[in-house]
TIDREN-344584 format. One record per residue: x negated, y negated, z of N, C-alpha, C, O, CB in turn. Coordinates in Angstrom, 3 decimals, padded with zeros to 6 digits. Glycine has a CB too. Layout:
residues N
n.c1->X; n.c2->Y; n.c3->Z; ca.c1->X; ca.c2->Y; ca.c3->Z; c.c1->X; c.c2->Y; c.c3->Z; o.c1->X; o.c2->Y; o.c3->Z; cb.c1->X; cb.c2->Y; cb.c3->Z
...
***
This chain:
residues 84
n.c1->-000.844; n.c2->001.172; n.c3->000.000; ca.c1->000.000; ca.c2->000.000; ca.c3->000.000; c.c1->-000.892; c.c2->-001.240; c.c3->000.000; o.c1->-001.885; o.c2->-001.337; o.c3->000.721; cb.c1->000.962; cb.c2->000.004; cb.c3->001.219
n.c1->-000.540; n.c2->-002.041; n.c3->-000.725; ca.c1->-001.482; ca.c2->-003.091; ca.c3->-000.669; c.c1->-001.154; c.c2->-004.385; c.c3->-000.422; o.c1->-000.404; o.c2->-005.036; o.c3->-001.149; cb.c1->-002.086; cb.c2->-003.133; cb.c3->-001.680
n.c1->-001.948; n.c2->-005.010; n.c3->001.083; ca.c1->-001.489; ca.c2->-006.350; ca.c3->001.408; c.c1->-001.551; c.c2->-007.139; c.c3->001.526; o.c1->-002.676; o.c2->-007.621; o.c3->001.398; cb.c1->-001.252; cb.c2->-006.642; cb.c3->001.788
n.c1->-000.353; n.c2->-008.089; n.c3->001.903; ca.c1->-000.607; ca.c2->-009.673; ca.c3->001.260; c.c1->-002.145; c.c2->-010.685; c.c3->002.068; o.c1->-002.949; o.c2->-011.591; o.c3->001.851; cb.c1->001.206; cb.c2->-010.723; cb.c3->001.728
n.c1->-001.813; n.c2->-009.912; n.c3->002.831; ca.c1->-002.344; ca.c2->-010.171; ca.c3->004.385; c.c1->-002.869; c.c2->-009.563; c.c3->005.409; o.c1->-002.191; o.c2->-008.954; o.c3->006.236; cb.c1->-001.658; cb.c2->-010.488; cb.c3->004.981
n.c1->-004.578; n.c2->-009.710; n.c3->005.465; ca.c1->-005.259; ca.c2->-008.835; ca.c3->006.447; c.c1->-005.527; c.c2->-009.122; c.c3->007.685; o.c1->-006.140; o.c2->-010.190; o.c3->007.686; cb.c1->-006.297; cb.c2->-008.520; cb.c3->006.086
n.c1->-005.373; n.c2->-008.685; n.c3->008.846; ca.c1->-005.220; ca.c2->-009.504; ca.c3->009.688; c.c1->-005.871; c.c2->-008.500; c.c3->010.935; o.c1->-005.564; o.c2->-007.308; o.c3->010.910; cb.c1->-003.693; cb.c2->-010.083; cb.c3->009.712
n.c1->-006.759; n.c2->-009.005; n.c3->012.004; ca.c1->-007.481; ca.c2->-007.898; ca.c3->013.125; c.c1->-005.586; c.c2->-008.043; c.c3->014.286; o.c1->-004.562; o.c2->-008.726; o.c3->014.328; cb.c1->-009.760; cb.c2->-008.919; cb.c3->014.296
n.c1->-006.242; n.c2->-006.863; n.c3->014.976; ca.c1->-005.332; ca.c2->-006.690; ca.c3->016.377; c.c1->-005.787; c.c2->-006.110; c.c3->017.457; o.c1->-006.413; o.c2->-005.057; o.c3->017.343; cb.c1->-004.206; cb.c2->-005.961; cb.c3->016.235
n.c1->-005.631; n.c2->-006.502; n.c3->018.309; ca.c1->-006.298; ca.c2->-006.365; ca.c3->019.437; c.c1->-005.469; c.c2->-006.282; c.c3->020.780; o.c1->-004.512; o.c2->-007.048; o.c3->020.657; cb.c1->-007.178; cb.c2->-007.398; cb.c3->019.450
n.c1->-005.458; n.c2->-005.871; n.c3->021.593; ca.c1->-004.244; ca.c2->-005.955; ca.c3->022.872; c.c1->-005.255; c.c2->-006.610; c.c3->024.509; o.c1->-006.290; o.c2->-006.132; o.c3->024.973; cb.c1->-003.416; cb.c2->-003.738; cb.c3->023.226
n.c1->-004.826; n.c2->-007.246; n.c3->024.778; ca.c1->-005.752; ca.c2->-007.568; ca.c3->025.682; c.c1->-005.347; c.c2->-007.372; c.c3->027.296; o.c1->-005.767; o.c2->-007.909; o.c3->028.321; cb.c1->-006.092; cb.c2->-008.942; cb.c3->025.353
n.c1->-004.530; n.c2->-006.547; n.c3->027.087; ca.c1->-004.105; ca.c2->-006.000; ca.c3->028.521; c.c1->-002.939; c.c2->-006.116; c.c3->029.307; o.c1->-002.429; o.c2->-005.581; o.c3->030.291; cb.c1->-004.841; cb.c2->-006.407; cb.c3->029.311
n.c1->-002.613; n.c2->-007.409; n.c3->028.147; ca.c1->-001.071; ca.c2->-008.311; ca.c3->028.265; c.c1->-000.369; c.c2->-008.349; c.c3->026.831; o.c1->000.830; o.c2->-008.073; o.c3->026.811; cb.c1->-001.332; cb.c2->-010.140; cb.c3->028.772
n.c1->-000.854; n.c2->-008.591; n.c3->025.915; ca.c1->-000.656; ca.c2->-009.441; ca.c3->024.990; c.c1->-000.922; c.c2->-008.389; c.c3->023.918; o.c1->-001.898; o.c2->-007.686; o.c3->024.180; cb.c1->-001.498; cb.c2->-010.759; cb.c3->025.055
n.c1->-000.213; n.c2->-008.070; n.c3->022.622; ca.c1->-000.666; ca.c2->-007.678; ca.c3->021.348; c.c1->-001.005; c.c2->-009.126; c.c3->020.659; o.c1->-000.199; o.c2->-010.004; o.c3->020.351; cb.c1->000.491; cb.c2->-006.741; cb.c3->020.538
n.c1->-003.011; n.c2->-009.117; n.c3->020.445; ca.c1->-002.522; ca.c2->-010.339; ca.c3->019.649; c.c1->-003.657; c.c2->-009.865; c.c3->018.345; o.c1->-004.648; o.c2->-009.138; o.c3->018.420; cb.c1->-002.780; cb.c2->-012.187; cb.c3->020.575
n.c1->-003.049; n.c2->-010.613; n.c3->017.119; ca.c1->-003.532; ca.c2->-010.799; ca.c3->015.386; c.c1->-004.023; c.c2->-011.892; c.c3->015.270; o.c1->-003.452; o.c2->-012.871; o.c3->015.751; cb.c1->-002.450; cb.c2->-010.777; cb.c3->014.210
n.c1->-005.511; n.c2->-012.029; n.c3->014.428; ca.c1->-006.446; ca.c2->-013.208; ca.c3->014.654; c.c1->-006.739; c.c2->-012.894; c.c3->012.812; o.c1->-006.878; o.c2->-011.834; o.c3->012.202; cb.c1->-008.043; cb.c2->-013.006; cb.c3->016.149
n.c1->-006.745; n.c2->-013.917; n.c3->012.482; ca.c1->-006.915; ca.c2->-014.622; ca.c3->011.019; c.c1->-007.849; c.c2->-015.307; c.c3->010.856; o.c1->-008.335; o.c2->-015.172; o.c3->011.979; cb.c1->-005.990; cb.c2->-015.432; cb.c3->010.591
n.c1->-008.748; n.c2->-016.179; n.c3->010.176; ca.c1->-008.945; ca.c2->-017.063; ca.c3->009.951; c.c1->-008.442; c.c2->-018.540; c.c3->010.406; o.c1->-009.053; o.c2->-019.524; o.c3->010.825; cb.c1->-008.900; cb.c2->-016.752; cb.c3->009.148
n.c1->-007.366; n.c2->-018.336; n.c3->010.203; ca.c1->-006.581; ca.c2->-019.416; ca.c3->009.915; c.c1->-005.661; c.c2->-019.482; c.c3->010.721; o.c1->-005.152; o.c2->-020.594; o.c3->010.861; cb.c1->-006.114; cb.c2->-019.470; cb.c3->008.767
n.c1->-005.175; n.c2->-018.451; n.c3->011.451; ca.c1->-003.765; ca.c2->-018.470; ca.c3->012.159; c.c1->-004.025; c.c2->-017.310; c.c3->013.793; o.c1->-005.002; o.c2->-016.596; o.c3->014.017; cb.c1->-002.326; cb.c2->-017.658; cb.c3->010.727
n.c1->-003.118; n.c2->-017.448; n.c3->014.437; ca.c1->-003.470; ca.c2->-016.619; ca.c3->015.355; c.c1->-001.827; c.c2->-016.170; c.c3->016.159; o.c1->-001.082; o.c2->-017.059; o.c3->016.572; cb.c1->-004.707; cb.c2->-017.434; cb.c3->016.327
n.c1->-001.534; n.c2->-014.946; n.c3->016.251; ca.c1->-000.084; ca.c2->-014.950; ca.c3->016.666; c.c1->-000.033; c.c2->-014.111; c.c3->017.939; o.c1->-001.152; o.c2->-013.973; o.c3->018.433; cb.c1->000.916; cb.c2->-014.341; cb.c3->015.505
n.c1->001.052; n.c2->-013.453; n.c3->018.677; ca.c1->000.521; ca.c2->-013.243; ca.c3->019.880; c.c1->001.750; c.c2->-012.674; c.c3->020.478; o.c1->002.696; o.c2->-013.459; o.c3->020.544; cb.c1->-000.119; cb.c2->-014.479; cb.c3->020.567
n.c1->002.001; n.c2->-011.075; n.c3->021.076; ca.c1->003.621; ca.c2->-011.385; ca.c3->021.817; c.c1->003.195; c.c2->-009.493; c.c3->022.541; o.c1->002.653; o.c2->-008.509; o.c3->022.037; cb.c1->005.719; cb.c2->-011.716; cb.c3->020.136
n.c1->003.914; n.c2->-009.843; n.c3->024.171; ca.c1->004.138; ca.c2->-008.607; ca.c3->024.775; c.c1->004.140; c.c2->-007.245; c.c3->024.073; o.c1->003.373; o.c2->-006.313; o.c3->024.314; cb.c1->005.248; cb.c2->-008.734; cb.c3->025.322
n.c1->005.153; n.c2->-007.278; n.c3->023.142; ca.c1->005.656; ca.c2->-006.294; ca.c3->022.382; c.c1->004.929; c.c2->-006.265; c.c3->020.874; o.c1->004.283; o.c2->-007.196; o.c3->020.393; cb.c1->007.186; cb.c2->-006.514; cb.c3->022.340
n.c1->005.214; n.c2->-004.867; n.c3->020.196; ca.c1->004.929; ca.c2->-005.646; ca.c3->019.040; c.c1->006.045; c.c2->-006.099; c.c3->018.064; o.c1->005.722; o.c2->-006.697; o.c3->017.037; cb.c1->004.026; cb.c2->-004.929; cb.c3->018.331
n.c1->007.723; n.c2->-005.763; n.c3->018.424; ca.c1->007.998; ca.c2->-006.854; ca.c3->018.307; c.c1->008.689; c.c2->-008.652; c.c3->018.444; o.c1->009.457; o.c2->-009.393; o.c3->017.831; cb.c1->007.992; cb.c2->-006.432; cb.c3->018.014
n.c1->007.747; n.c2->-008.666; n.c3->019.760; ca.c1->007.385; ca.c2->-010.287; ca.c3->019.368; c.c1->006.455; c.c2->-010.255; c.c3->018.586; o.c1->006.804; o.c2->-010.818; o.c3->017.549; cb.c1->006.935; cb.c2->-011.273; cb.c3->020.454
n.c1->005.574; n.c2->-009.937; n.c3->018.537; ca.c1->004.133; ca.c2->-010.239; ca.c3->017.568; c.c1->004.712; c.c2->-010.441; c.c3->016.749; o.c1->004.602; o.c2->-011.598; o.c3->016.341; cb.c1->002.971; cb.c2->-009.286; cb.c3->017.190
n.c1->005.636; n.c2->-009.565; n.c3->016.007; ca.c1->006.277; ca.c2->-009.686; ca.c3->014.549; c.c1->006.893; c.c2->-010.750; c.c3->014.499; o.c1->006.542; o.c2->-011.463; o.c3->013.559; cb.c1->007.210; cb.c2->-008.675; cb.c3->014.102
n.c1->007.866; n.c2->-011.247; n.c3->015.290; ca.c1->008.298; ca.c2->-012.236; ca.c3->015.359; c.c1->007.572; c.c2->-013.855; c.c3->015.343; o.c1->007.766; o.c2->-014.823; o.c3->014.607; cb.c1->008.862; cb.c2->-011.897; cb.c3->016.234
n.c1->006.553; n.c2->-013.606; n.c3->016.653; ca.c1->005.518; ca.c2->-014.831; ca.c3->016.713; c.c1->004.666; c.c2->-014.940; c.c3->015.101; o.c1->004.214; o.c2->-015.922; o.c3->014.512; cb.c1->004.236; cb.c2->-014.465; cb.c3->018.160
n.c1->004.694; n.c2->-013.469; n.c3->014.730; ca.c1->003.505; ca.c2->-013.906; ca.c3->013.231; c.c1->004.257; c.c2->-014.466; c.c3->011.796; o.c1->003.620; o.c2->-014.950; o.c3->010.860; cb.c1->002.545; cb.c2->-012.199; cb.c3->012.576
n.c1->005.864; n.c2->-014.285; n.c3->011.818; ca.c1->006.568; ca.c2->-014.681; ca.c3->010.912; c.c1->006.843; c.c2->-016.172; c.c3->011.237; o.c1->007.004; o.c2->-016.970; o.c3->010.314; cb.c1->007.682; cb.c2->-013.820; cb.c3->010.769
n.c1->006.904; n.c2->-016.593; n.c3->012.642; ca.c1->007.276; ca.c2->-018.041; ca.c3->012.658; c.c1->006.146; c.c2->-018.801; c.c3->012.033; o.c1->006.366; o.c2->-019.517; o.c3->011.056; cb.c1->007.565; cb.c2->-018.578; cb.c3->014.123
n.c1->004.706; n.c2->-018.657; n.c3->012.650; ca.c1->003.082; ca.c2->-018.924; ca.c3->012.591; c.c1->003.429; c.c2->-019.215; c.c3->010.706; o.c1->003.677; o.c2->-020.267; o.c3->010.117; cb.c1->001.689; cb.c2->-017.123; cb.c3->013.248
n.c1->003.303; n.c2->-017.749; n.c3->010.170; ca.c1->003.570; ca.c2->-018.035; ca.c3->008.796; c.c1->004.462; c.c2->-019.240; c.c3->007.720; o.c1->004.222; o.c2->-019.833; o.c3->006.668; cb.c1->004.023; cb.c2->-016.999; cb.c3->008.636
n.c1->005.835; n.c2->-019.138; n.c3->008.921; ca.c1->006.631; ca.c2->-020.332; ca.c3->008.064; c.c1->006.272; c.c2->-021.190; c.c3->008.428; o.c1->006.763; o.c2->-022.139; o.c3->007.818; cb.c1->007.961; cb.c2->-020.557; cb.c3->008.028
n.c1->005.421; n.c2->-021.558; n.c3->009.378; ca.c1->004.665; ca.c2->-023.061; ca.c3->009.963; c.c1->003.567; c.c2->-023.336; c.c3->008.778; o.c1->003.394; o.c2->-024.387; o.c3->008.160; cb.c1->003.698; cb.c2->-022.870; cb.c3->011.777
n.c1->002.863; n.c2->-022.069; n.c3->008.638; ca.c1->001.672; ca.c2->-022.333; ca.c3->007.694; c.c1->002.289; c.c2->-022.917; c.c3->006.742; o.c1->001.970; o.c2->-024.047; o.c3->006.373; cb.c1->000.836; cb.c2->-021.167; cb.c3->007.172
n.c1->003.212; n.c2->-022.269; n.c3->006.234; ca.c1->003.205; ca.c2->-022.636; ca.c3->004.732; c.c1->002.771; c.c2->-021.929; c.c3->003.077; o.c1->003.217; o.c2->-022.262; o.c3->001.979; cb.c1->002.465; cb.c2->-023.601; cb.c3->004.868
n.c1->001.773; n.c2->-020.887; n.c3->003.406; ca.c1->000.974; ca.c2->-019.994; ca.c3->002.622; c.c1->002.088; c.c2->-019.087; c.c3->001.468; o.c1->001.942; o.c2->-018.789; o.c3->000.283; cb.c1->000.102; cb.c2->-018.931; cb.c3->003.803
n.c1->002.839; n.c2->-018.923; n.c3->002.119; ca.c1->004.035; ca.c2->-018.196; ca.c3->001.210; c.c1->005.655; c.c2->-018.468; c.c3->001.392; o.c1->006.394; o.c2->-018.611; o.c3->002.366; cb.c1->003.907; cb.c2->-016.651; cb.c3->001.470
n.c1->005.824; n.c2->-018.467; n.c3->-000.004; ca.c1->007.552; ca.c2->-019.113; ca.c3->-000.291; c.c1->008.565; c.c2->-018.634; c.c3->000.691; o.c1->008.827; o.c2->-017.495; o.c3->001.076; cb.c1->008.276; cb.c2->-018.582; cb.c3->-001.848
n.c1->009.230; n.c2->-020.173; n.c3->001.096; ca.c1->010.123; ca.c2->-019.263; ca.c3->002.244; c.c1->011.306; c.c2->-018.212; c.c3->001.615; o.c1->011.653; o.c2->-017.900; o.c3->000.476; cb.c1->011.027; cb.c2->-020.434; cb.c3->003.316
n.c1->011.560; n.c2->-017.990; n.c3->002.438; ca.c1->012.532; ca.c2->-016.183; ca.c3->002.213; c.c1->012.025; c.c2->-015.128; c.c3->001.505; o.c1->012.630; o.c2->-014.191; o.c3->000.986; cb.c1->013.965; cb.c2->-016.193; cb.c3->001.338
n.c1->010.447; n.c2->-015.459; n.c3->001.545; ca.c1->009.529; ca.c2->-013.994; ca.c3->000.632; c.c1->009.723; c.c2->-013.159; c.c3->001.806; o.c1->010.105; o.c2->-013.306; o.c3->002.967; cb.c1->007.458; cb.c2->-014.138; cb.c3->000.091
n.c1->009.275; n.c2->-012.147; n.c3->000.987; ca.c1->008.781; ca.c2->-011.037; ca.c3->001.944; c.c1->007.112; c.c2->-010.776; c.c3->001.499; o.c1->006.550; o.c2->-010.870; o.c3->000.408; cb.c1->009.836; cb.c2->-009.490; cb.c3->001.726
n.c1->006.552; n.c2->-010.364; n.c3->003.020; ca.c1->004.975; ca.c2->-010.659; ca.c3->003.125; c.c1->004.830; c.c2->-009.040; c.c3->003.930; o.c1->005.736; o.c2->-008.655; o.c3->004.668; cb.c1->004.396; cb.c2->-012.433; cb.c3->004.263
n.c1->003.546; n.c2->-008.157; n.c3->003.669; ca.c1->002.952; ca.c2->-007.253; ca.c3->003.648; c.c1->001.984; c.c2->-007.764; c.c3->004.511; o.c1->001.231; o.c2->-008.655; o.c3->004.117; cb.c1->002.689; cb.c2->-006.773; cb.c3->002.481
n.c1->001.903; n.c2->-007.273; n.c3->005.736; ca.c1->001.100; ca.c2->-007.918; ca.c3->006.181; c.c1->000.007; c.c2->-006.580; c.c3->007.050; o.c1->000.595; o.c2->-006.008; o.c3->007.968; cb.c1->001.908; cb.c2->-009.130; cb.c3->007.001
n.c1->-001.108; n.c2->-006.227; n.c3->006.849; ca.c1->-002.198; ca.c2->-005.147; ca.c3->007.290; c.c1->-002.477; c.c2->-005.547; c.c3->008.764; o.c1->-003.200; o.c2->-006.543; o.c3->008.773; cb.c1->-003.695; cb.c2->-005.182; cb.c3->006.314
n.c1->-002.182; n.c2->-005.150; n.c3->009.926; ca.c1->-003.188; ca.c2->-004.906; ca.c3->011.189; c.c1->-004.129; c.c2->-004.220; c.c3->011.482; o.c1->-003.845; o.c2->-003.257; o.c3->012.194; cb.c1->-002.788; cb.c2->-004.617; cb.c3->012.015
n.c1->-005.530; n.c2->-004.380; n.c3->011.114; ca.c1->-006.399; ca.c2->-003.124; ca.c3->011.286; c.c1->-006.625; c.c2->-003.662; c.c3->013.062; o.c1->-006.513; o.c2->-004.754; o.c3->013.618; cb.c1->-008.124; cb.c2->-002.996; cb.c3->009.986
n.c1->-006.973; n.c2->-002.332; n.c3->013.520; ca.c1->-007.178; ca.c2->-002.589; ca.c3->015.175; c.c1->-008.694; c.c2->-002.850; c.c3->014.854; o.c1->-009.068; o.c2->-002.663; o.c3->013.696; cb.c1->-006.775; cb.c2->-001.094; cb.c3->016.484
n.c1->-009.566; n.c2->-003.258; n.c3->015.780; ca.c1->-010.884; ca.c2->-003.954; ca.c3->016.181; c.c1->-011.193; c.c2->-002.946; c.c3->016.827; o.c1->-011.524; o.c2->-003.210; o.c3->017.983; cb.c1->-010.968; cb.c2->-005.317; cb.c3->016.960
n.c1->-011.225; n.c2->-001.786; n.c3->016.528; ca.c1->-012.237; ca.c2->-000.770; ca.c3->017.724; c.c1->-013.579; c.c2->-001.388; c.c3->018.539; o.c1->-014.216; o.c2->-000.734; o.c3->019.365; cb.c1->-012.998; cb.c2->000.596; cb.c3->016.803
n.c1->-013.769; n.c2->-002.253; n.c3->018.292; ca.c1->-015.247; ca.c2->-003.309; ca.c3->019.328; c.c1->-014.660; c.c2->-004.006; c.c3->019.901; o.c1->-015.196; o.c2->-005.094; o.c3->019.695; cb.c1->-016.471; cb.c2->-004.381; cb.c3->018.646
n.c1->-013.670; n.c2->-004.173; n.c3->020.682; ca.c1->-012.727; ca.c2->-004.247; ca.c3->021.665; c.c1->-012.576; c.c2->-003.157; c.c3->022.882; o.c1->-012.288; o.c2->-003.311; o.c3->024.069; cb.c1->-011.597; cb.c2->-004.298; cb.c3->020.961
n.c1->-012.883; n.c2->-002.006; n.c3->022.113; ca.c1->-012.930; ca.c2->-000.573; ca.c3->023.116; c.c1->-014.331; c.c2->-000.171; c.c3->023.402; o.c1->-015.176; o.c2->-000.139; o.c3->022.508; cb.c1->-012.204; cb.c2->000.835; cb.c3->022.372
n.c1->-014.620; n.c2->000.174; n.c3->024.792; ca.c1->-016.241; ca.c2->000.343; ca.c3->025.110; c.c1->-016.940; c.c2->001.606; c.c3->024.502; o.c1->-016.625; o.c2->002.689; o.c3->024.995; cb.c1->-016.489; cb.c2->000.461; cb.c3->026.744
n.c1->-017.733; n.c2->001.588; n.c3->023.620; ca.c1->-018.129; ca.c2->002.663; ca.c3->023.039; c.c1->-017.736; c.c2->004.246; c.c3->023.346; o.c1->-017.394; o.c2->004.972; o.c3->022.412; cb.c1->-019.294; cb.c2->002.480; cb.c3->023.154
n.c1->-017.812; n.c2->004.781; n.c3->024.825; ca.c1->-017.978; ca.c2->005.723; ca.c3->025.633; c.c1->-016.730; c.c2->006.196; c.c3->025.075; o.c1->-016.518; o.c2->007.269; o.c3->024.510; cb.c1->-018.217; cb.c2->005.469; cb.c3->027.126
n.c1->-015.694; n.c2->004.955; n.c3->025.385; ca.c1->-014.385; ca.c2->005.231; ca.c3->025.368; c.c1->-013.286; c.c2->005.772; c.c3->023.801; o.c1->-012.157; o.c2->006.260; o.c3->023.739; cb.c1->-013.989; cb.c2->003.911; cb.c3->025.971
n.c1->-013.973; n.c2->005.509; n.c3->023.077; ca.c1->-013.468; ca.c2->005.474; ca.c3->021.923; c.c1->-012.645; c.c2->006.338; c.c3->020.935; o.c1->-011.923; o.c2->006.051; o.c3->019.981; cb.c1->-014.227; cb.c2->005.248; cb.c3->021.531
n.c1->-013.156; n.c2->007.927; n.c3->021.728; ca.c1->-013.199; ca.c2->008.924; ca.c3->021.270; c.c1->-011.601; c.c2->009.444; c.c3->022.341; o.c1->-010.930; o.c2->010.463; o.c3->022.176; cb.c1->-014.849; cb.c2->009.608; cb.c3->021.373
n.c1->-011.386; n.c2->008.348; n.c3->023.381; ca.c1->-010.402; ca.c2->009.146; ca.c3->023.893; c.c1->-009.280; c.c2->007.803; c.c3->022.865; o.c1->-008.238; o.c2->008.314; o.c3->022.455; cb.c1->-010.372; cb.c2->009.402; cb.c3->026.031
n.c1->-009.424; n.c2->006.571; n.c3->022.563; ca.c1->-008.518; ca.c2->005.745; ca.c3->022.431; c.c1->-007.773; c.c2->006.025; c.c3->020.917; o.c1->-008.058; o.c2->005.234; o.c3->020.017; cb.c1->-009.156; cb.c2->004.383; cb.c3->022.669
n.c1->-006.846; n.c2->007.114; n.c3->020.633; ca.c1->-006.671; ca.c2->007.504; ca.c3->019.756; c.c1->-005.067; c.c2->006.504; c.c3->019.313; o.c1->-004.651; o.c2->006.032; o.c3->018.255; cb.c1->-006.827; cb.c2->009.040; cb.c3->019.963
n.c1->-004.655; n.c2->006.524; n.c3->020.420; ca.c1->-003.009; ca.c2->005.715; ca.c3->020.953; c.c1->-003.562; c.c2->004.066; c.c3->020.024; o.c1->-002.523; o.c2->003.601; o.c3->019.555; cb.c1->-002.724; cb.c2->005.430; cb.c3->023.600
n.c1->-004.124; n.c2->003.631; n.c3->019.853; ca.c1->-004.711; ca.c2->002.718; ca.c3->019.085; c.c1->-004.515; c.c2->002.736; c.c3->017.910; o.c1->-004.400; o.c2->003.835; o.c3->017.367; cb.c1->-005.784; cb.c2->002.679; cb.c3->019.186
n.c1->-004.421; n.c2->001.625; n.c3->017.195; ca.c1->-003.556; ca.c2->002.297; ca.c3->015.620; c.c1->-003.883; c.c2->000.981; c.c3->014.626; o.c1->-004.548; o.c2->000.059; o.c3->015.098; cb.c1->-001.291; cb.c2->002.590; cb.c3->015.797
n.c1->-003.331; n.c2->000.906; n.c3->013.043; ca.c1->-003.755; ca.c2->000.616; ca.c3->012.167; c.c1->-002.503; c.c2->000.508; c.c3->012.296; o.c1->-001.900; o.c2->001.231; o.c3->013.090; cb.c1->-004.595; cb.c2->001.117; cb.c3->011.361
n.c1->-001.524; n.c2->-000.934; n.c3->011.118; ca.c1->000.055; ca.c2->-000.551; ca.c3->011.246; c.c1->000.043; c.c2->-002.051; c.c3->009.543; o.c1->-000.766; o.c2->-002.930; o.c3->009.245; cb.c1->001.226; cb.c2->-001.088; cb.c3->013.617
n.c1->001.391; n.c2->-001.585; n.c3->008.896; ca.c1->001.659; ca.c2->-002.360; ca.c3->008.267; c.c1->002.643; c.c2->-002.746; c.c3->008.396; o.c1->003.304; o.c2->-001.932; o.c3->009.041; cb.c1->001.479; cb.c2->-002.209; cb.c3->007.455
n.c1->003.521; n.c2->-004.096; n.c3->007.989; ca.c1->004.125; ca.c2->-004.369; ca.c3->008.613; c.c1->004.851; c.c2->-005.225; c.c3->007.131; o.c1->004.203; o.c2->-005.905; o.c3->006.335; cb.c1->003.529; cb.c2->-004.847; cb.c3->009.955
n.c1->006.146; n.c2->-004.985; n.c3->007.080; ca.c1->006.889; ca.c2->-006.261; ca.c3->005.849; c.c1->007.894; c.c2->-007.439; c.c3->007.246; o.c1->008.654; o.c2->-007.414; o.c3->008.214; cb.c1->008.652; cb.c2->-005.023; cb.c3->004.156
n.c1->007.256; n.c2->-008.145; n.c3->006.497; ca.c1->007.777; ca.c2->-009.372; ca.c3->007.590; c.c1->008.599; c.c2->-010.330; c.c3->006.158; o.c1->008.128; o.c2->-010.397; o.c3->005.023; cb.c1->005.994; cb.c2->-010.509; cb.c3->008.689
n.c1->009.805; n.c2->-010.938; n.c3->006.593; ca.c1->010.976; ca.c2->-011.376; ca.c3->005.968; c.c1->010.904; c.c2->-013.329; c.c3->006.212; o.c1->011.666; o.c2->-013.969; o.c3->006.937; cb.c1->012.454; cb.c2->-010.428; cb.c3->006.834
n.c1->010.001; n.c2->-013.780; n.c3->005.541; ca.c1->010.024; ca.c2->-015.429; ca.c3->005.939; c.c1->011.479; c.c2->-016.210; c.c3->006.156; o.c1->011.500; o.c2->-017.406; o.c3->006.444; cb.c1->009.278; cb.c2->-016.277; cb.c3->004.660
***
């Protein structure tokens, strides 16, 4: 599948949050995240409103302490169509 939008994810103990370049979104769940990253988006501006956007979360495994890595399988990669 190929997307519009690549984007890291990371959970920080509270928070699922997606870091861009350019943008940064952020929510308990993931979905608020979804929610917080579609508003972020119609703020940006980057794509026509009422598109639909493909958007890639690769997780940041250098977030997880080396040792640990091999157990953090619950950790995931996710795509996501978000509705502007």
């Amino acid at each position: 599948m190929k997307a519009d939008l690549e984007v890291s994810l990371i959970h920080d103990g509270t928070y699922w949050i997606v870091r861009h370049p350019t943008l940064e979104a952020r929510g308990r769940t993931l979905s608020e995240l979804d929610q917080d990253l579609t508003q972020r988006l119609r703020e940006k501006g980057d794509f026509p409103a009422s598109s639909q956007v493909t958007v890639f979360m690769g997780f940041d495994y250098d977030t997880i302490p080396t040792w640990i890595r091999q157990y953090a399988y619950h950790y995931f990669n996710r795509y996501v169509l978000l509705r502007l």
